[in-house]
N, C-alpha and C positions, 0 to 999 in steps of 0.2 A: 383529452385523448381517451377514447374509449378501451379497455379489453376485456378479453374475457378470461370466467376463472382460469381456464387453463394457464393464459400469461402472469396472472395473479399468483397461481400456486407455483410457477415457474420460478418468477423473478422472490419469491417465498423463501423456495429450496436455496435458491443460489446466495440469497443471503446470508444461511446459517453454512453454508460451505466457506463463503470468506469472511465469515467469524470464525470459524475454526483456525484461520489463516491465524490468528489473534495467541490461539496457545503455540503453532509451527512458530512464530516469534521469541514466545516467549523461551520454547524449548532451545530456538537456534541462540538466542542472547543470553540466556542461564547456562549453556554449555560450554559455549565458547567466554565466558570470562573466568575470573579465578572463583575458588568455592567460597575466601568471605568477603566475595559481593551477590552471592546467588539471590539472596534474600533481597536485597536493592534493588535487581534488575528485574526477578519477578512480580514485586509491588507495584514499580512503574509498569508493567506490562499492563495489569490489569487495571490498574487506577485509570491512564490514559484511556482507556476502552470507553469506560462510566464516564470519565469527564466529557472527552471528546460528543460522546453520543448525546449526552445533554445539553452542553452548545453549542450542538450543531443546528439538534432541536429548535433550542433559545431563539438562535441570532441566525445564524453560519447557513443552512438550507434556506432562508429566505435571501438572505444576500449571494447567495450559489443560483440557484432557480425561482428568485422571484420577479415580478415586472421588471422589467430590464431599465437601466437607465442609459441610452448611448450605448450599453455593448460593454458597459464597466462593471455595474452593480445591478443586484438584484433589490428589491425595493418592498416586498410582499410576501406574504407568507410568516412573518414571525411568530414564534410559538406556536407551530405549523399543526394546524385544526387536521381531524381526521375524519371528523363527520360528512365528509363530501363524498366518501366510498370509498374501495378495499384499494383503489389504482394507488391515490395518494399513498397512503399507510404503507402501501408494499414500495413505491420507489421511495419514499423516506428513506426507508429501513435499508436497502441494498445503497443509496447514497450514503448513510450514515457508515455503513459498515466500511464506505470506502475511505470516507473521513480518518477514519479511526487508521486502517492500513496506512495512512499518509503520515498521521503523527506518530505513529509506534516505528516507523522508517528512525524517528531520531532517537528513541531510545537505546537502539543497537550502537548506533553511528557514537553516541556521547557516554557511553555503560564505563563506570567504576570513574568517573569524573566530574558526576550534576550532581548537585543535593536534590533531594528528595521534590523538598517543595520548589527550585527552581522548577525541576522539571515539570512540574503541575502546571506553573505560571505558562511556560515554554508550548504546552499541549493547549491552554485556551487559549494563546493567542493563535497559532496553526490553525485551531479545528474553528475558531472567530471569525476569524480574517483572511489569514494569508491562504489556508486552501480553497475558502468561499470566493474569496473574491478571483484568485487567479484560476481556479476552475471557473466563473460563470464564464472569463471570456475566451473558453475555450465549450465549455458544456451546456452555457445559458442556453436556454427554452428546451433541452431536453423534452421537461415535464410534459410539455404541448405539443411536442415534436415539431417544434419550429427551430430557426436557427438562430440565436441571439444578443451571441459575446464576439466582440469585436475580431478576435480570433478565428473563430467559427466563419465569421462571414466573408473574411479575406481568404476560407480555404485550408486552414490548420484543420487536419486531420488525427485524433485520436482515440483510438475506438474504444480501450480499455483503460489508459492510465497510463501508460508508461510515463507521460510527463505531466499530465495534472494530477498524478498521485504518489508515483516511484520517485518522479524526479524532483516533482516539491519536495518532499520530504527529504529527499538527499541534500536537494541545495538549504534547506534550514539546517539542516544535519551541516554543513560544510560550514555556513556561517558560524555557527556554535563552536566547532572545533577550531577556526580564527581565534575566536577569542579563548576559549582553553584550553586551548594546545592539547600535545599527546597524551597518554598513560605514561607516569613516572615508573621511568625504565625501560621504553620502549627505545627507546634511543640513547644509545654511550655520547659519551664529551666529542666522539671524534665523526660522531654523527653515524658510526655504525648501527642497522636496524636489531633490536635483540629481540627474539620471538617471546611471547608470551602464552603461556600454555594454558586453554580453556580447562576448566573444571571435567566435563564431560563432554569427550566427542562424540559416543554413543547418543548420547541426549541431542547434539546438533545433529545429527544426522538424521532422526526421530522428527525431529524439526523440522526441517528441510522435505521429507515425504509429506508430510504436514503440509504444507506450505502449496508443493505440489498439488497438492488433492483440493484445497480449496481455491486454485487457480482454475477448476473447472467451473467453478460459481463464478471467479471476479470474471475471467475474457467472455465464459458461457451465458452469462446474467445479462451481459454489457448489449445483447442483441432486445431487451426491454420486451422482448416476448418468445415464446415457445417457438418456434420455426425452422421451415429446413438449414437453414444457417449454423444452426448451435451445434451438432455434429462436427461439424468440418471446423467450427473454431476451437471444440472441445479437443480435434484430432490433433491439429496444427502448435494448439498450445502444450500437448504430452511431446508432440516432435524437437519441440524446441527447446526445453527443459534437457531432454535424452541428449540432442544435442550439443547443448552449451556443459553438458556434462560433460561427453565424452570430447570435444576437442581440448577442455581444463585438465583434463585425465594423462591425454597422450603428450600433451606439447609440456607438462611437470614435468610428464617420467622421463621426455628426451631430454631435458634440459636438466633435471634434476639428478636424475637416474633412478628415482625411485619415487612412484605414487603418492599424492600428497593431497590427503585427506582433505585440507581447505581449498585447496583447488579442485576438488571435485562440487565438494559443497556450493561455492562461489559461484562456478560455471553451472552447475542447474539451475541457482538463482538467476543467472544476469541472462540466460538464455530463457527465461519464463518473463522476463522484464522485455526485454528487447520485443518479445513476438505481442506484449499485449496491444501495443499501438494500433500494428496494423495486421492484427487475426483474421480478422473477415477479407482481408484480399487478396494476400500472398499465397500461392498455389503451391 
């Protein structure tokens, strides 16, 4: 697939905006747990990043976007050369960056309950396998602009990730918490919820604009070149965020009676989740 520098410098920019996405994490998962796990939770932030990106490198992007077998696996590309031109090197890098948003998904979901090194084990197998392989049959042939995961061809539509990146990661995140259960203390004998109070909420909040701000790379990037499109998904995806805030805003405060910080948080996230799917079509 040919472009030019301009979609080159394009899909560039958008890359280092959903790296950024990388610290909104780390700040939303450092804030919201207690202060002695901060240190834990930020390690895993950044280690997953390194890891993820180098096997994705390895293995993970060829079995993502290499010759297809059947619409299951990708079969080329590993140890993905870059001497073919800047096209490769740039969709690598915003693939890789997406990788990494899928595995850092579990580090919130499992924070003050994985040891260290499980969760390293836990990141190469995600960023190996299970997002390569269940993204190709949904994103395979990307690279060529063809269509070529068994998903893809029967008509599954996802434009940005909402479920080959948001929702992998939640559903490994969900398998994970099966088997280890809550935070000790989250739940009394009689099964009443007891809250648990984040370190800093300033700091998730800090996050969460964060977060925000490199959504303009992941839904804006996902269009693979410069074009009149990227406006209107850039627009659509600040709507949606706005959105998912202020409905988590109003429906606390009636039910609550009083504004509730994690529900605002929450709802900008699940409303920048929900739009990345289908950005380019919804009016």
């Amino acid at each position: 697939m040919d472009k030019s520098n301009v979609d080159i410098l394009w899909i560039i920019i958008a890359s280092a905006l959903v790296f950024i996405m990388q610290a909104g994490f780390a700040f939303v998962e450092s804030g919201m747990t207690r202060s002695k796990n901060n240190i834990n939770v930020a390690i895993k932030n950044l280690t997953d990043l390194g890891v993820s990106i180098t096997v994705f490198w390895f293995a993970g992007f060829a079995l993502m976007f290499g010759l297809s077998v059947n619409g299951l696996i990708g079969t080329s590309l590993f140890l993905t050369p870059f001497s073919t031109g800047g096209w490769l090197a740039a969709f690598f890098l915003f693939q890789a960056m997406f990788c990494s948003t899928s595995a850092t998904i579990v580090s919130g979901a499992v924070a003050e309950r994985v040891k260290y090194s499980s969760y390293i084990i836990a990141t190469v197998i995600i960023s190996t396998l299970i997002y390569p392989v269940s993204g190709h049959w949904a994103w395979g042939g990307a690279l060529s602009g063809t269509v070529d995961g068994w998903l893809g061809k029967i008509g599954f539509i996802d434009f940005a990730g909402s479920t080959v990146v948001h929702s992998v990661g939640g559903w490994v995140a969900l398998a994970l918490l099966f088997i280890i259960g809550p935070r000790t203390g989250r739940f009394s004998p009689d099964g009443k919820v007891n809250n648990i109070n984040g370190s800093s909420i300033p700091m998730a909040v800090v996050g969460v604009m964060l977060l925000w701000f490199g959504w303009f790379g992941f839904n804006g990037g996902s269009t693979l070149a410069m074009n009149h499109d990227v406006a209107g998904i850039v627009m659509r995806t600040v709507l949606a965020g706005a959105t998912g805030m202020i409905t988590t805003l109003l429906a606390g405060w009636l039910i609550l009676k009083y504004p509730d910080v994690n529900l605002v948080i929450n709802g900008t996230l699940a409303g920048l989740v929900a739009i990345t799917a289908p950005c380019h079509v919804v009016r």
